[in-house]
Backbone as CSV, one residue per row, in Angstrom:
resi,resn,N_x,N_y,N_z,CA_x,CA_y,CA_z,C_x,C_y,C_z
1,UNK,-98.594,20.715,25.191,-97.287,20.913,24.583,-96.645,19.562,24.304
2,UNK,-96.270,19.510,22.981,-95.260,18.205,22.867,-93.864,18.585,22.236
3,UNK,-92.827,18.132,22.516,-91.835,17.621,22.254,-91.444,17.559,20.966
4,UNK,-90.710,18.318,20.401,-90.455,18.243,18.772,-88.863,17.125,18.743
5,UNK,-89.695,15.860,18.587,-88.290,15.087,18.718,-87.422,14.608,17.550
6,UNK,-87.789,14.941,16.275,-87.716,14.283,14.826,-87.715,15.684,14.239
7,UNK,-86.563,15.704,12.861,-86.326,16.498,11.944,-87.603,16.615,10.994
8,UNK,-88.412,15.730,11.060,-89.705,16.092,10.221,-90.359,16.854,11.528
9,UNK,-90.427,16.977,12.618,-91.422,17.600,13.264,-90.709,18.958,13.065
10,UNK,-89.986,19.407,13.596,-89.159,20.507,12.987,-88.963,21.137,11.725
11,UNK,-89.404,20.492,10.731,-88.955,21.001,9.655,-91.074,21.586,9.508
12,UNK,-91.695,21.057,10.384,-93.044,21.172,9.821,-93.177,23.013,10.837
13,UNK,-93.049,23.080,12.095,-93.003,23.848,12.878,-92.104,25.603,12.133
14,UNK,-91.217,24.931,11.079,-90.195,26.092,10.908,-91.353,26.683,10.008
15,UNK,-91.577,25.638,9.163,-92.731,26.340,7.670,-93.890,26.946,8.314
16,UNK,-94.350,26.918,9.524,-95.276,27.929,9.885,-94.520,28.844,10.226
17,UNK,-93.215,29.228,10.885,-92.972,30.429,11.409,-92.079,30.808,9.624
18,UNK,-92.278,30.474,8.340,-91.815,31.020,7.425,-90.478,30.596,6.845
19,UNK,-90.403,29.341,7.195,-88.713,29.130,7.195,-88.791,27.679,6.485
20,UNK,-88.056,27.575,5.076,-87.770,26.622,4.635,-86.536,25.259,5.270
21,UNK,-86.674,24.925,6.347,-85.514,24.246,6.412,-85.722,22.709,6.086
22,UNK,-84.170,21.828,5.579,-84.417,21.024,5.212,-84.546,20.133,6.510
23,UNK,-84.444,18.519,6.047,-83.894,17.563,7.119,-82.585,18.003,8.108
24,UNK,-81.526,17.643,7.544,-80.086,17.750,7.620,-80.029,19.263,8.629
25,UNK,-80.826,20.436,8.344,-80.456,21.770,9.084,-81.302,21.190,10.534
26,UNK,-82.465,20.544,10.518,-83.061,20.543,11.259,-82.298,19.863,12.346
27,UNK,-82.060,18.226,11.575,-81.179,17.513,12.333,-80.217,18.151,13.440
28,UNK,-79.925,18.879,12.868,-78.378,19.793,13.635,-78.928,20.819,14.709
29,UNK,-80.204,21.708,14.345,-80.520,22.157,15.578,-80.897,21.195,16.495
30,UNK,-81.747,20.362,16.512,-82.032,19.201,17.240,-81.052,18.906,18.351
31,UNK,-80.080,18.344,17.166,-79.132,18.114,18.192,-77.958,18.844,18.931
32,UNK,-78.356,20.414,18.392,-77.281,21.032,19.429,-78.029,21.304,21.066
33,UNK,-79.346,21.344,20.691,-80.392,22.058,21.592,-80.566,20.511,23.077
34,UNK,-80.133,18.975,22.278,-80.385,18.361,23.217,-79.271,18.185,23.742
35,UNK,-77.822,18.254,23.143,-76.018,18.304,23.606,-76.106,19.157,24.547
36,UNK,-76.997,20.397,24.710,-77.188,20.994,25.440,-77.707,21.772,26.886
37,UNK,-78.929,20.377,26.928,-80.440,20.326,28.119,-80.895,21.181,27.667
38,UNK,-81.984,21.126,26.332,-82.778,21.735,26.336,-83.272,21.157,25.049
39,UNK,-84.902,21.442,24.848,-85.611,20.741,23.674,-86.212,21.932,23.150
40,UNK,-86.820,21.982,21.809,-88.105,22.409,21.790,-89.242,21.770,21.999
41,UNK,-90.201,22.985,22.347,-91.951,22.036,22.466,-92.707,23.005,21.690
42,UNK,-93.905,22.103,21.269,-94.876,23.088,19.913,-96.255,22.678,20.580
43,UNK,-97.202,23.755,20.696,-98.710,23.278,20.767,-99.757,23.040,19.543
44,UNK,-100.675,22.990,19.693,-101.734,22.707,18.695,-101.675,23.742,17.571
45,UNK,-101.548,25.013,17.494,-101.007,26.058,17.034,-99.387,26.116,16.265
46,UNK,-98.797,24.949,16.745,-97.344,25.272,16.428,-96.869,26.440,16.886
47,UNK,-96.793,27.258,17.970,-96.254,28.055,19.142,-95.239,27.450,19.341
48,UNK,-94.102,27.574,19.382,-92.734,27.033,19.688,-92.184,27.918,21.182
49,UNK,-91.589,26.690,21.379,-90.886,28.181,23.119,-89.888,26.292,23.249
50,UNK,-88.939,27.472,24.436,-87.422,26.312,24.678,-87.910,26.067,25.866
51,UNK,-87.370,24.638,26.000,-87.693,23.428,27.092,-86.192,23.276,27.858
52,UNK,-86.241,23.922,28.842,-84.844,22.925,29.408,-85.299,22.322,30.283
53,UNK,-84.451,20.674,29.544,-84.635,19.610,30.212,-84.124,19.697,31.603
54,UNK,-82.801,19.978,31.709,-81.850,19.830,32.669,-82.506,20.556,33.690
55,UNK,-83.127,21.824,33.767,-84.137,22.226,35.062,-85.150,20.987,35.399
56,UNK,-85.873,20.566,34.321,-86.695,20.086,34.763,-86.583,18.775,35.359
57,UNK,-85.725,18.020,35.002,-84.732,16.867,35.901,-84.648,17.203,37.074
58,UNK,-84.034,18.298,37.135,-83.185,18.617,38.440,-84.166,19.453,39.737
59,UNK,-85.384,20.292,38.879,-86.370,20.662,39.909,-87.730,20.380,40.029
60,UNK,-87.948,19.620,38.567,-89.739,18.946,38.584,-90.418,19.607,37.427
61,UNK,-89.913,20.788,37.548,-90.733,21.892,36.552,-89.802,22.396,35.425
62,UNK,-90.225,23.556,34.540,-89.337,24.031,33.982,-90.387,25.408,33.738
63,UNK,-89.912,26.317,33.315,-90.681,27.555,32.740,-90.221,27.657,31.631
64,UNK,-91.006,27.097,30.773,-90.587,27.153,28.671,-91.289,28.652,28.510
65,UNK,-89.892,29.222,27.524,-89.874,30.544,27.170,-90.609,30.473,25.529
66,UNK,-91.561,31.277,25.295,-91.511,31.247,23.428,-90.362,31.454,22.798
67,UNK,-90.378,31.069,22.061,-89.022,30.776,21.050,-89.192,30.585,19.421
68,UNK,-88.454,31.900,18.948,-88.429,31.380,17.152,-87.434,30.464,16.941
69,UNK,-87.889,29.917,15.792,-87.060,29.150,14.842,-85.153,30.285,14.905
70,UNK,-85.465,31.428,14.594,-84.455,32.455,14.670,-83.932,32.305,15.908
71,UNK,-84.216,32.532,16.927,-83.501,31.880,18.170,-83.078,31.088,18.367
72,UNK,-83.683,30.047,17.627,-83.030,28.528,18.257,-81.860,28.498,16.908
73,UNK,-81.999,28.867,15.711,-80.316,28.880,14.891,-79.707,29.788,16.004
74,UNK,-80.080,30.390,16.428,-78.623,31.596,17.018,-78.521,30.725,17.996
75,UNK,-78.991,30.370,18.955,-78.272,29.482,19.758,-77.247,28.645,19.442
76,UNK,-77.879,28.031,18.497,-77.265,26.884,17.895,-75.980,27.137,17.478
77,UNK,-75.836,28.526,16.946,-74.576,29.372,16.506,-73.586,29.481,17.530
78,UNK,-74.238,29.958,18.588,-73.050,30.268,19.671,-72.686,29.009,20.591
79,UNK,-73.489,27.936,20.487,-72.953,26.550,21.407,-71.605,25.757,19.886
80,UNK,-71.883,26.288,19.174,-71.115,25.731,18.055,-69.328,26.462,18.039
81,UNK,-69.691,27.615,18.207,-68.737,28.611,18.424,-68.070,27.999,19.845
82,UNK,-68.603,27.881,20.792,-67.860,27.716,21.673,-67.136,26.620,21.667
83,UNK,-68.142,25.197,20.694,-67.630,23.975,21.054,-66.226,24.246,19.894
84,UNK,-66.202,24.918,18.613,-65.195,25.152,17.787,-63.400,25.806,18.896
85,UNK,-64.290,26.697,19.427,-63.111,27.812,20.070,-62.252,26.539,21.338
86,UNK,-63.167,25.676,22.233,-62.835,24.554,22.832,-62.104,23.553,22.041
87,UNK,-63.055,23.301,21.192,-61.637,21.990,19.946,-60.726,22.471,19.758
88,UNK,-60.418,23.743,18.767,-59.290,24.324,18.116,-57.991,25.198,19.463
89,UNK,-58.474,24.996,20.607,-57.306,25.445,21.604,-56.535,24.299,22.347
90,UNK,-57.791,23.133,22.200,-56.515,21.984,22.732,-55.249,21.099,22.091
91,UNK,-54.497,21.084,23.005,-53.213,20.925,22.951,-53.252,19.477,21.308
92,UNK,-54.147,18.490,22.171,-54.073,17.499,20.765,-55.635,17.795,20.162
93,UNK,-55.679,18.187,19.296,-56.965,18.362,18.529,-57.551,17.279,17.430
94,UNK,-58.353,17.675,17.465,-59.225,16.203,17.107,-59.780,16.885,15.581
95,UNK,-59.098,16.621,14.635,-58.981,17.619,13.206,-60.591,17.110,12.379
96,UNK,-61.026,15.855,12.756,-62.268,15.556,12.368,-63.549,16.068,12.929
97,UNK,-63.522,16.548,14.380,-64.419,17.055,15.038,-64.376,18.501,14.864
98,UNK,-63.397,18.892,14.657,-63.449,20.345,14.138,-64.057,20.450,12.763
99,UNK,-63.363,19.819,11.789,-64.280,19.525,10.902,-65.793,19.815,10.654
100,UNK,-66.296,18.845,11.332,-67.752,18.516,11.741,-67.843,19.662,12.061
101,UNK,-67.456,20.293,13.465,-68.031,21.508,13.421,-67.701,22.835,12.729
102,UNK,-66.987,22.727,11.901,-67.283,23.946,10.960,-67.966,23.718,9.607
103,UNK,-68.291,22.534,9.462,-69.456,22.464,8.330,-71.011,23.010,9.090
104,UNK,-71.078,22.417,10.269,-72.085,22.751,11.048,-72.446,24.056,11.092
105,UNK,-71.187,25.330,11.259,-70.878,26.565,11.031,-71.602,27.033,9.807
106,UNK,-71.452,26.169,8.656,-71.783,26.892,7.328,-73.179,26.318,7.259
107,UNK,-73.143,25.668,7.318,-74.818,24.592,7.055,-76.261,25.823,8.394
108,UNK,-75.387,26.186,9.260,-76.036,26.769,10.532,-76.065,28.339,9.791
109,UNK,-75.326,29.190,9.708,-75.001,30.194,8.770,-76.019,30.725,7.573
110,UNK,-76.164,29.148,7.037,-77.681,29.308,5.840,-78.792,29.367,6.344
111,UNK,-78.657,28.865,7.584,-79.850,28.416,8.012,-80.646,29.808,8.636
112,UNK,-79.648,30.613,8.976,-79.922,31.854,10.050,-80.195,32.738,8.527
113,UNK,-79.543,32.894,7.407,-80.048,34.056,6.624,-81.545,33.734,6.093
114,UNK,-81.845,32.296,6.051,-82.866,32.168,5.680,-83.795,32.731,6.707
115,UNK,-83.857,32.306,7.988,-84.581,32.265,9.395,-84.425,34.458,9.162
116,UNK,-83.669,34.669,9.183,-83.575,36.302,9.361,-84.207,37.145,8.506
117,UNK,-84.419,36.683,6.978,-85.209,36.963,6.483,-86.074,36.958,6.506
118,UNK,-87.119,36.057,7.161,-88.733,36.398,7.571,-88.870,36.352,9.263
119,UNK,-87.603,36.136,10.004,-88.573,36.654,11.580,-87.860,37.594,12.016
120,UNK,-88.316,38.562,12.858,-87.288,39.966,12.982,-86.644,39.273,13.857
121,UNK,-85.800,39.868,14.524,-84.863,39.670,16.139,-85.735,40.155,16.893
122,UNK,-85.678,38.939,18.039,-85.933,39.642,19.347,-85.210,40.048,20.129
123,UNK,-85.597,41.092,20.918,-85.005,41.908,21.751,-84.983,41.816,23.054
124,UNK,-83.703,41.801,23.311,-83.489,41.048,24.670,-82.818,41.847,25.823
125,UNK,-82.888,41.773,26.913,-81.688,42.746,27.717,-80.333,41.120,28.006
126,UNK,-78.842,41.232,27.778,-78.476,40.333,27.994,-77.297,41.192,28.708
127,UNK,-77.145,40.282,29.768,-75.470,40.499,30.609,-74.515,39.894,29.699
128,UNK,-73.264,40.679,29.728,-72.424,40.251,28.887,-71.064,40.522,29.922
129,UNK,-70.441,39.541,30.225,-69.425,39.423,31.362,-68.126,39.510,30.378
130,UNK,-66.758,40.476,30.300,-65.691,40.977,29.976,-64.670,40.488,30.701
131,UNK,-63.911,39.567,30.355,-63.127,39.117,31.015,-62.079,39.314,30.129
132,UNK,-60.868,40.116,30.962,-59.108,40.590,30.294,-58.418,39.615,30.900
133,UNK,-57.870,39.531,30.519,-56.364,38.281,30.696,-55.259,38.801,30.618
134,UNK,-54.695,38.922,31.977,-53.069,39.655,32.292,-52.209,38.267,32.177
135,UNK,-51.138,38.412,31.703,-49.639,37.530,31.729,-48.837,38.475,31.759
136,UNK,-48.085,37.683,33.011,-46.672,38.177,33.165,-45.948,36.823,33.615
137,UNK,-44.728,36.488,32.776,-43.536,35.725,33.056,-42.254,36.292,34.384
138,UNK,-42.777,35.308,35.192,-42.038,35.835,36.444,-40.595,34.713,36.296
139,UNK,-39.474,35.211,36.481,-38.105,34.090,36.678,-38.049,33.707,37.846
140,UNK,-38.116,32.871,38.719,-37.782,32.639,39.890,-36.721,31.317,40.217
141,UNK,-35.794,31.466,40.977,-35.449,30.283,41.550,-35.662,29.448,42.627
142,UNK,-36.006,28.023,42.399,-36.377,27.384,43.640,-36.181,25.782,43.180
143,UNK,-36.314,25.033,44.388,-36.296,23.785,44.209,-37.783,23.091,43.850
144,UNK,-38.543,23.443,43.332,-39.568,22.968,42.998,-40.608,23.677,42.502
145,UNK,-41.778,23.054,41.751,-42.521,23.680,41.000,-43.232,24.286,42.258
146,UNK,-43.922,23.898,43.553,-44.659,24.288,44.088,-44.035,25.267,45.095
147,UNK,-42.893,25.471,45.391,-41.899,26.333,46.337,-41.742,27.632,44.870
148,UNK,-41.758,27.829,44.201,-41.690,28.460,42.785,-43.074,29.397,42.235
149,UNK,-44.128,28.649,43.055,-45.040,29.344,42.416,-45.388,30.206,44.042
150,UNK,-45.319,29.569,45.096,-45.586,29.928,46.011,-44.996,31.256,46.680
151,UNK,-43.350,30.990,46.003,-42.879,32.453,46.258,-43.574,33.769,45.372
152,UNK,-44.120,33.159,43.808,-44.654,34.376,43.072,-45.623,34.882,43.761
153,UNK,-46.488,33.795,44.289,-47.953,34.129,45.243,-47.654,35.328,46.038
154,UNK,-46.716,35.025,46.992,-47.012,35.945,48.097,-46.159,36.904,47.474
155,UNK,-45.350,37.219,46.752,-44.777,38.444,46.224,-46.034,39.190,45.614
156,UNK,-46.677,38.569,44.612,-47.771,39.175,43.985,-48.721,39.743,45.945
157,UNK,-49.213,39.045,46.163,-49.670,39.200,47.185,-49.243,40.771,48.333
158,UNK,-48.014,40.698,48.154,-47.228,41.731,48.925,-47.193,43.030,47.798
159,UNK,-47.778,42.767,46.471,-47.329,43.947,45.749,-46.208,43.772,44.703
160,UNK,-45.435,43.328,44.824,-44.563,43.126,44.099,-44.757,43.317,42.795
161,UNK,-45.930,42.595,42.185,-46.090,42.181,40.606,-47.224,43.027,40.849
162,UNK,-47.440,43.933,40.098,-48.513,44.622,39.936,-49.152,44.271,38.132
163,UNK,-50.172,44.029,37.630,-49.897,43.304,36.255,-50.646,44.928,35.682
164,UNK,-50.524,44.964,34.590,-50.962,46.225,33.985,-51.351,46.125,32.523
165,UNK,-52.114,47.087,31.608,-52.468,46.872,30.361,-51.086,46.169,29.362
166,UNK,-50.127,46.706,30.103,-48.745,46.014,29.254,-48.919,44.645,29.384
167,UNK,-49.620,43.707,30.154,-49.408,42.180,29.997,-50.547,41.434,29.717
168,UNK,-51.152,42.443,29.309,-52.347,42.059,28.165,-52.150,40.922,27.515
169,UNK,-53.213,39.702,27.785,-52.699,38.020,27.180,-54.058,37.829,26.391
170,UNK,-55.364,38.527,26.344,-56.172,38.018,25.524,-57.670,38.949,26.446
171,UNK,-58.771,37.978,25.950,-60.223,38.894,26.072,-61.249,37.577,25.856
172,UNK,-61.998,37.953,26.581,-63.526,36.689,26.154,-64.557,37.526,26.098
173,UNK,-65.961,37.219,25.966,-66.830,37.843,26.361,-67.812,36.693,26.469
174,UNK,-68.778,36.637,27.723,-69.711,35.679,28.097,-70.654,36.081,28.880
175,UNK,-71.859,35.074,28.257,-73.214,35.648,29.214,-72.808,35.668,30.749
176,UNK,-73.596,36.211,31.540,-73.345,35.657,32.727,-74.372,37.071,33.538
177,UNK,-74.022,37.584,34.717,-74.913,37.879,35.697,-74.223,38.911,35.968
């Protein structure tokens, strides 16, 4: 197994699994997959499967999964998504890096109708963790921020604040266990 470290090695690996991609698309999976700890690797065959680095740093080994070209855009899709949903919520935003990543969005986007058109989906069992977000604005008086929150604590604690579908503040959804 080697290491697909260059947009020409990638771009050679996609055209066997059916997929025209250029430099520039390749470039970008590349580098979401290494922003990430994880590579691809190809054998003599061009067999593709995902490499994470970061196991293998951290325990010696790694167990590389097969992997399409179609997998690795969808990945690429949802580390993009997240890094977008992370830029665009902070307080000072960085209007060029968002940027960047929503061209990445569209450039990634082509890349998947092309990729979807010749490899089916694989089928996966995935945990998908639901997380609701209650807010409630409590008034309190006190001499300080930490005497202030401490009284909400143990009120909540005692019952007091019971939070309910009425303080409904938002929703995520994430892999998880």
């Amino acid at each position: 197994m080697s290491e697909i470290k260059t947009p020409e090695d990638l771009v050679a690996v996609a055209v066997r699994q059916g997929v025209q991609m250029n430099l520039v698309e390749a470039d970008i999976v590349l580098g979401y997959m290494e922003g990430h700890g994880f590579s691809l690797v190809s054998d003599e065959q061009y067999q593709v499967k995902l490499h994470d680095t970061e196991e293998e740093e951290k325990y010696g080994y790694t167990n590389d999964q097969p992997y399409t070209i179609r997998e690795a855009v969808e990945f690429c899709q949802e580390m993009n998504e997240e890094l977008l949903l992370d830029a665009t919520g902070k307080e000072q935003r960085d209007e060029s890096y968002i940027l960047d990543l929503r061209k990445d969005d569209l450039i990634l986007s082509g890349l998947m109708e092309k990729a979807a058109a010749v490899i089916p989906p694989v089928i996966r069992r995935y945990n998908i963790v639901i997380m609701e977000y209650l807010k409630r604005v409590v008034p309190v008086e006190a001499a300080s921020w930490e005497e202030a929150k401490s009284k909400v604590e143990q009120a909540w604690k005692d019952g007091e604040y019971v939070l309910s579908a009425d303080d409904f503040a938002g929703v995520s959804f994430n892999t998880g266990s």
